[in-house]
Biopython code that builds the backbone (N, CA, C, O; Angstrom):
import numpy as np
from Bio.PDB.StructureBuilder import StructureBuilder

atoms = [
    (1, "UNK", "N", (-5.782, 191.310, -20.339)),
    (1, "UNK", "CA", (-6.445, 191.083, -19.077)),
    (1, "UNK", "C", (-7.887, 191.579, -19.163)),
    (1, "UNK", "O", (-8.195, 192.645, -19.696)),
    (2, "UNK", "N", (-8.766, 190.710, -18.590)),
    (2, "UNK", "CA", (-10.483, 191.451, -18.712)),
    (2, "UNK", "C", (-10.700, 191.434, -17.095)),
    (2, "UNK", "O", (-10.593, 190.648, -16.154)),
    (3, "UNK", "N", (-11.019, 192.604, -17.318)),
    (3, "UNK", "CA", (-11.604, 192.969, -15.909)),
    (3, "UNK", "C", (-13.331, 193.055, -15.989)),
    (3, "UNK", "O", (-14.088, 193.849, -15.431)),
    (4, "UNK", "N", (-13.583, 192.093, -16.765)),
    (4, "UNK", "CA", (-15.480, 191.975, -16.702)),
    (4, "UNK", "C", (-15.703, 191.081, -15.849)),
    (4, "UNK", "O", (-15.028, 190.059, -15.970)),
    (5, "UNK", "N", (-16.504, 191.134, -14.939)),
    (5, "UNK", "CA", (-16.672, 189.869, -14.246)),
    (5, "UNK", "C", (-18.121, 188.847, -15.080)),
    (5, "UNK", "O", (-19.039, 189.424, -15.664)),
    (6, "UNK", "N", (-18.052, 187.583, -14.981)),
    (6, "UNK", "CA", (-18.947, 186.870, -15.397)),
    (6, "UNK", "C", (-20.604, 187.385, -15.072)),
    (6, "UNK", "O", (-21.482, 187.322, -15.933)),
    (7, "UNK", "N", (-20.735, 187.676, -14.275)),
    (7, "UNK", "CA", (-21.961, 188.226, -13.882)),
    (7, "UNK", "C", (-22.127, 189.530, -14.121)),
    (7, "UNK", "O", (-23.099, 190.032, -13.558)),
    (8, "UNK", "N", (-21.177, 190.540, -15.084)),
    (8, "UNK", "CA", (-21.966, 191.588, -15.542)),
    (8, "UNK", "C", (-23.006, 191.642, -16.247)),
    (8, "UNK", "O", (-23.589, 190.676, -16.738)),
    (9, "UNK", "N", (-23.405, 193.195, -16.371)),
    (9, "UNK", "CA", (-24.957, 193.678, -16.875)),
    (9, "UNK", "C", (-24.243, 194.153, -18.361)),
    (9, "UNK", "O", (-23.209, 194.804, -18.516)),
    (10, "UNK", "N", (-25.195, 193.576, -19.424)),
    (10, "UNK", "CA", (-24.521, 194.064, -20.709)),
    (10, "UNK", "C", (-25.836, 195.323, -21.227)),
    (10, "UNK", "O", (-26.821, 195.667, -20.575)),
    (11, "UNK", "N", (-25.413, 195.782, -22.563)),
    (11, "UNK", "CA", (-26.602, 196.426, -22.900)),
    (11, "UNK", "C", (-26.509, 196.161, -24.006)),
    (11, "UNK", "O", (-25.414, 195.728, -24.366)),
    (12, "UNK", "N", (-27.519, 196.291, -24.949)),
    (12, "UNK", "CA", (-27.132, 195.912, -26.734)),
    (12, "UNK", "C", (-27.344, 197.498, -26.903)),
    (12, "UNK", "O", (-27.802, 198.258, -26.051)),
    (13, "UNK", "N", (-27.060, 197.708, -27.745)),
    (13, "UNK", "CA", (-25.850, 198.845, -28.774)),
    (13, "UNK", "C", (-26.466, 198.591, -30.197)),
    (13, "UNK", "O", (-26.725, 197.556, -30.810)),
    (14, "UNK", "N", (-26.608, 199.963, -30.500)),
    (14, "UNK", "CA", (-26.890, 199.677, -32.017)),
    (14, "UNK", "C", (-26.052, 201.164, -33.053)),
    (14, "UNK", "O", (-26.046, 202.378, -32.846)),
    (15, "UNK", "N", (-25.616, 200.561, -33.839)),
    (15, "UNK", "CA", (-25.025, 202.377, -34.540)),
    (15, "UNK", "C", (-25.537, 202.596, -35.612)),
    (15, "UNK", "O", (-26.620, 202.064, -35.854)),
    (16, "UNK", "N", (-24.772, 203.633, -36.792)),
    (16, "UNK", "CA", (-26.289, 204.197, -37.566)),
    (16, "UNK", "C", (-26.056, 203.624, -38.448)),
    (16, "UNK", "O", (-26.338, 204.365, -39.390)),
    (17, "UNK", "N", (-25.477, 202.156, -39.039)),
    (17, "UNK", "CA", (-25.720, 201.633, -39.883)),
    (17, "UNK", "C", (-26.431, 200.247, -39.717)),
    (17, "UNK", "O", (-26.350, 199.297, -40.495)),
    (18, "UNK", "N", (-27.334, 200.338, -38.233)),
    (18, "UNK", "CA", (-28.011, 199.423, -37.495)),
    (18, "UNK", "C", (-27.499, 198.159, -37.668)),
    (18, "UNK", "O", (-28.052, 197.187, -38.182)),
    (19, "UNK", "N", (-26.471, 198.245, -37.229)),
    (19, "UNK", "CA", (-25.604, 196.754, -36.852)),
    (19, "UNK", "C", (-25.605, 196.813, -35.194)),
    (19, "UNK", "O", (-25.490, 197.825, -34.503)),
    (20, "UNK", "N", (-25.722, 195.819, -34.874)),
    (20, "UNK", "CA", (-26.280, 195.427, -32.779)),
    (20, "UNK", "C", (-24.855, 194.890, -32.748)),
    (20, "UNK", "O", (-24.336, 194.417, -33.759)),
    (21, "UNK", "N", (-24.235, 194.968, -31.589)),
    (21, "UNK", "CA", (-23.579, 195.027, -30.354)),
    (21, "UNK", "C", (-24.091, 194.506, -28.735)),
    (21, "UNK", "O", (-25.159, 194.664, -28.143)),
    (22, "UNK", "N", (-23.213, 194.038, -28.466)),
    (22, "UNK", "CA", (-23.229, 194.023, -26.884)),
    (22, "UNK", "C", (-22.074, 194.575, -25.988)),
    (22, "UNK", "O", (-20.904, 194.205, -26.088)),
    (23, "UNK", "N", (-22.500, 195.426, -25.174)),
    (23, "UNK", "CA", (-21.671, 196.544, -24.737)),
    (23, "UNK", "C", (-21.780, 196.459, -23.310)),
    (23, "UNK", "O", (-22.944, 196.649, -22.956)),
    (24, "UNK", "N", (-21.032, 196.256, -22.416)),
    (24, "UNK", "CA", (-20.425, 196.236, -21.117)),
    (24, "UNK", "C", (-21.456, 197.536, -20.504)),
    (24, "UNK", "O", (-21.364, 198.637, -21.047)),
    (25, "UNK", "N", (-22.353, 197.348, -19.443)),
    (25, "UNK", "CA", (-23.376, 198.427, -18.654)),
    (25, "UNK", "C", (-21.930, 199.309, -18.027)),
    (25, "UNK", "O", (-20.900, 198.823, -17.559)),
    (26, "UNK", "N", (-22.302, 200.770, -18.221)),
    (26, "UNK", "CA", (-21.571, 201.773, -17.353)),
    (26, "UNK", "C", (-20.461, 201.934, -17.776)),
    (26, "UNK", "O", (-19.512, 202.332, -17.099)),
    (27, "UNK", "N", (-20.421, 201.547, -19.364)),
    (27, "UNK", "CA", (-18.859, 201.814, -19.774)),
    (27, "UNK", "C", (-19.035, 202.810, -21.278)),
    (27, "UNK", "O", (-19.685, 202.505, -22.279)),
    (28, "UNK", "N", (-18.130, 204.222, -21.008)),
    (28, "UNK", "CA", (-18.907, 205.367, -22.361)),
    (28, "UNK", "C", (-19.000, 204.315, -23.776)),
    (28, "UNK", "O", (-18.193, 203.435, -24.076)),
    (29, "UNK", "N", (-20.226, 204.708, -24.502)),
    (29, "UNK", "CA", (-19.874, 203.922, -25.617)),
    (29, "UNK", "C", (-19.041, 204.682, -26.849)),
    (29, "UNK", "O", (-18.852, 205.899, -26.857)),
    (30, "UNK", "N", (-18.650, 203.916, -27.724)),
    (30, "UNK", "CA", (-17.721, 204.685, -29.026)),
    (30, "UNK", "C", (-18.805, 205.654, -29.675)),
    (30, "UNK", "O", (-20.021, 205.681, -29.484)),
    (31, "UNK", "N", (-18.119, 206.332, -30.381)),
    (31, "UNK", "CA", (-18.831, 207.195, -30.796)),
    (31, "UNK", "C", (-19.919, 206.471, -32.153)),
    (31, "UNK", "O", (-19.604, 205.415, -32.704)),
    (32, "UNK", "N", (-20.913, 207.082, -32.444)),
    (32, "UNK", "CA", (-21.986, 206.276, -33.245)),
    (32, "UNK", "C", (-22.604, 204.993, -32.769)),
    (32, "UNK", "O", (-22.812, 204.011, -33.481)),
    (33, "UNK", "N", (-22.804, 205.077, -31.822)),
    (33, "UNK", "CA", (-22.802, 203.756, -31.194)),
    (33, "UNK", "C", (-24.175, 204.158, -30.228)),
    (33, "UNK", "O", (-23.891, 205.315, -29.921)),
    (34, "UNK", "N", (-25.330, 203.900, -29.660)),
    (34, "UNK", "CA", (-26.613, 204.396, -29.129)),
    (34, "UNK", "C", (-27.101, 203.089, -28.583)),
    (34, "UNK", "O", (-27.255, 202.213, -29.433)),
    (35, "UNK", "N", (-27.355, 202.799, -27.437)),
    (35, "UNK", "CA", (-28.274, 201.824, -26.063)),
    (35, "UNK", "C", (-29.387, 202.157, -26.735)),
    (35, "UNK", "O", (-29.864, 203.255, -27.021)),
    (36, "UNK", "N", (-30.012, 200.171, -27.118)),
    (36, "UNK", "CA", (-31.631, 200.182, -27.675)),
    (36, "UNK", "C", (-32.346, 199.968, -26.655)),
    (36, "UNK", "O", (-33.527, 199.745, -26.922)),
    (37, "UNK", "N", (-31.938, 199.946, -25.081)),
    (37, "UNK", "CA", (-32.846, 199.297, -24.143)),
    (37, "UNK", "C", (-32.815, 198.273, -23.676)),
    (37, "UNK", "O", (-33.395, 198.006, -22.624)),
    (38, "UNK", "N", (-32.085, 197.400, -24.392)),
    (38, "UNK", "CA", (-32.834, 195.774, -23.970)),
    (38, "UNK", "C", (-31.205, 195.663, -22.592)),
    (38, "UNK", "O", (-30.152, 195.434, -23.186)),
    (39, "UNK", "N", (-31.122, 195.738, -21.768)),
    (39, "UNK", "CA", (-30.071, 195.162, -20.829)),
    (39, "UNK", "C", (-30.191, 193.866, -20.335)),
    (39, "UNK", "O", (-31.290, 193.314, -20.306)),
    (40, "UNK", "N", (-29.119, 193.294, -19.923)),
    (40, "UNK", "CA", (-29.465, 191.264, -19.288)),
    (40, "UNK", "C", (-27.917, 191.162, -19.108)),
    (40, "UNK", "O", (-27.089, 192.041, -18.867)),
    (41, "UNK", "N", (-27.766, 189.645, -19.323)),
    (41, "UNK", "CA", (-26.485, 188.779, -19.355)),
    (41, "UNK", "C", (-25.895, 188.821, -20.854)),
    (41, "UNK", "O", (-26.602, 188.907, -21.858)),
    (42, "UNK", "N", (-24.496, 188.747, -20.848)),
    (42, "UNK", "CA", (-24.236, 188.651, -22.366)),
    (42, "UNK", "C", (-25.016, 187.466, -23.047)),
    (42, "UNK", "O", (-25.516, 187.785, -24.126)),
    (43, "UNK", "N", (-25.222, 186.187, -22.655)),
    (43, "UNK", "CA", (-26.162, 185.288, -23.534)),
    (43, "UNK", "C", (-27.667, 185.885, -23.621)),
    (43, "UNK", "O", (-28.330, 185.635, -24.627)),
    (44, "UNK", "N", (-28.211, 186.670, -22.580)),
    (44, "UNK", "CA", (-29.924, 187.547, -22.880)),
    (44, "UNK", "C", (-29.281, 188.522, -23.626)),
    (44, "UNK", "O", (-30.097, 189.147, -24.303)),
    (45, "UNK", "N", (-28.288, 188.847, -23.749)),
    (45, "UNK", "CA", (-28.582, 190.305, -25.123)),
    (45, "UNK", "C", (-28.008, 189.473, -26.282)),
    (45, "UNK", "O", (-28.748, 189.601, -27.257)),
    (46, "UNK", "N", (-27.041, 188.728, -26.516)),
    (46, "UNK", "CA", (-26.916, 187.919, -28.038)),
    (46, "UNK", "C", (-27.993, 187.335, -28.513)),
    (46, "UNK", "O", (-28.322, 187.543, -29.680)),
    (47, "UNK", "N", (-28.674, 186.562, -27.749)),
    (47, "UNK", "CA", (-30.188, 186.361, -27.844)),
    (47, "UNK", "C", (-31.404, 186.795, -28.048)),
    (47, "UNK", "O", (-32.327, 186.045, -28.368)),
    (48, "UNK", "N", (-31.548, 188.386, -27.834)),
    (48, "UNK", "CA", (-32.560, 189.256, -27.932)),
    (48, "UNK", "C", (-31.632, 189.789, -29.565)),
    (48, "UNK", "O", (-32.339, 190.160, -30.502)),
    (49, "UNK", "N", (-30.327, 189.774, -29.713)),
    (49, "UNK", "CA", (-30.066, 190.141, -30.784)),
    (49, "UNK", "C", (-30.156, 189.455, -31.956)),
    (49, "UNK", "O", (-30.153, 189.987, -33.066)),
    (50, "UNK", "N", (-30.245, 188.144, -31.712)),
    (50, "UNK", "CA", (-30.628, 187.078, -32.570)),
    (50, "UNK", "C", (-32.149, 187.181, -33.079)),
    (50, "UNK", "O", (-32.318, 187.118, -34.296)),
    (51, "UNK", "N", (-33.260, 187.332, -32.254)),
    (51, "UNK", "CA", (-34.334, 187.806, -32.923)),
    (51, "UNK", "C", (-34.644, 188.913, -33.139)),
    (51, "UNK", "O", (-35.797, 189.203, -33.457)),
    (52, "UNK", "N", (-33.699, 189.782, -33.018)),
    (52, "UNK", "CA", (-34.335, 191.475, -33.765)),
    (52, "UNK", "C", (-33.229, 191.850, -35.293)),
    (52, "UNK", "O", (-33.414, 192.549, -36.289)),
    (53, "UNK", "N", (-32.280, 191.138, -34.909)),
    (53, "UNK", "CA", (-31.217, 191.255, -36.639)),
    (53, "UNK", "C", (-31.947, 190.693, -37.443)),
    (53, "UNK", "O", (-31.852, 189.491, -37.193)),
    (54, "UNK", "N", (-32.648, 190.853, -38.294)),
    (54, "UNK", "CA", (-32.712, 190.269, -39.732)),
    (54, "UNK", "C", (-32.342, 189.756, -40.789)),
    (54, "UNK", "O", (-32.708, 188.899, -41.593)),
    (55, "UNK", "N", (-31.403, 190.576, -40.596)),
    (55, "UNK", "CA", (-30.963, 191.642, -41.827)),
    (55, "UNK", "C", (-29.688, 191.959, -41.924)),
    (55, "UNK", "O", (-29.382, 193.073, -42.349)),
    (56, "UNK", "N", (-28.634, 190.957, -41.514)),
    (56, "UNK", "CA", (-27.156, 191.674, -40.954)),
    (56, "UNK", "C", (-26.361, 192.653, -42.396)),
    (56, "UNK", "O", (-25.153, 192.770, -42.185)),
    (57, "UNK", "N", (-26.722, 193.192, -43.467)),
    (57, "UNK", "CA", (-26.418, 194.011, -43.995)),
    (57, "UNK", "C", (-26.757, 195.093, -43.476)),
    (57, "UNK", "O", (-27.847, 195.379, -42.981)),
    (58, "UNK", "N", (-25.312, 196.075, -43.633)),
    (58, "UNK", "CA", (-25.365, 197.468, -43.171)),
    (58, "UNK", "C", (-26.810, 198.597, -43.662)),
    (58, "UNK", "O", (-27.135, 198.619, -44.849)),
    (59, "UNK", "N", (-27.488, 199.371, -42.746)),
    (59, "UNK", "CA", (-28.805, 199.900, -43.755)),
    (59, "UNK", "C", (-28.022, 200.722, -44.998)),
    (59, "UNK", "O", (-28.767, 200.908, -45.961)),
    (60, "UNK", "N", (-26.836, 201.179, -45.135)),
    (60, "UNK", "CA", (-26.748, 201.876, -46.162)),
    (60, "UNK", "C", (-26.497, 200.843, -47.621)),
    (60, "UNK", "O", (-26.641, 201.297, -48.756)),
    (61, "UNK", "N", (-26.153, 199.582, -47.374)),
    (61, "UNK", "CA", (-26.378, 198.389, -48.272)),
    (61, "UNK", "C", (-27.393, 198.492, -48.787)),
    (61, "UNK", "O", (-27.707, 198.886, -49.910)),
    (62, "UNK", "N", (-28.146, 198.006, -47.672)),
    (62, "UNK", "CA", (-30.030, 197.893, -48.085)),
    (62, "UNK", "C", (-30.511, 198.697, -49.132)),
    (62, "UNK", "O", (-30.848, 198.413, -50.281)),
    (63, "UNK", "N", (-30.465, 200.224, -48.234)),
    (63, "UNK", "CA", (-31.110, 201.055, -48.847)),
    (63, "UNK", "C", (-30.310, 201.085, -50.583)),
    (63, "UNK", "O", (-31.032, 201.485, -51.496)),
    (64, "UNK", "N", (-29.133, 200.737, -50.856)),
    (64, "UNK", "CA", (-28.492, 200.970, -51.983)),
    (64, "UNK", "C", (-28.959, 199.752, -52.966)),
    (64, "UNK", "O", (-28.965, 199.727, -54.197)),
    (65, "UNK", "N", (-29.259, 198.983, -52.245)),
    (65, "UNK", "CA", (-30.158, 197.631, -53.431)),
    (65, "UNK", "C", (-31.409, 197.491, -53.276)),
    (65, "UNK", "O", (-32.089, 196.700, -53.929)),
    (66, "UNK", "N", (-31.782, 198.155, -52.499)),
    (66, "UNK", "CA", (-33.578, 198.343, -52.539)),
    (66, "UNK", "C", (-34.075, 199.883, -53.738)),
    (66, "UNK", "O", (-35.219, 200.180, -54.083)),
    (67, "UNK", "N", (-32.961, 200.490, -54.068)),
    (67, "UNK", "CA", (-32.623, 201.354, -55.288)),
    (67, "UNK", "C", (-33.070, 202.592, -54.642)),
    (67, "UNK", "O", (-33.005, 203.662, -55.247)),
]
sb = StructureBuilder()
sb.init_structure("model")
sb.init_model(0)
sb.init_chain("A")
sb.init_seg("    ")
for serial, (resi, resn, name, xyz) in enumerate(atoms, 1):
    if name == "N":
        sb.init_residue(resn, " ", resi, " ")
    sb.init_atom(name, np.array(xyz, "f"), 0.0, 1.0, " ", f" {name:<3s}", serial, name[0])
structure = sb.get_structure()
């Protein structure tokens, strides 16, 4: 059962291996898990997440093949 209504406020979510999320406004987040700011509709934050991901490898990837 989802108790979200269509017209909630989402927030994007980012954790420390900077992978983005969209996360339900006013709900605790998991642990490692940190609000970048950007809040909207779930299609305005998949969308704002679409132009700020790059890069969908984990940073500890990156950093491990960037040597």
């Amino acid at each position: 059962m989802n108790d979200v209504s269509e017209d909630a406020t989402y927030e994007v979510v980012l954790n420390d291996e900077e992978q983005y999320s969209v996360w339900c406004s006013g709900r605790d987040l998991p642990m490692g898990w940190r609000i970048t700011g950007f809040t909207g509709s779930k299609d305005e934050c998949l969308n704002h997440i679409s132009q700020v991901w790059n890069d969908m490898r984990p940073r500890s990837v990156r950093q491990q093949m960037n040597g």
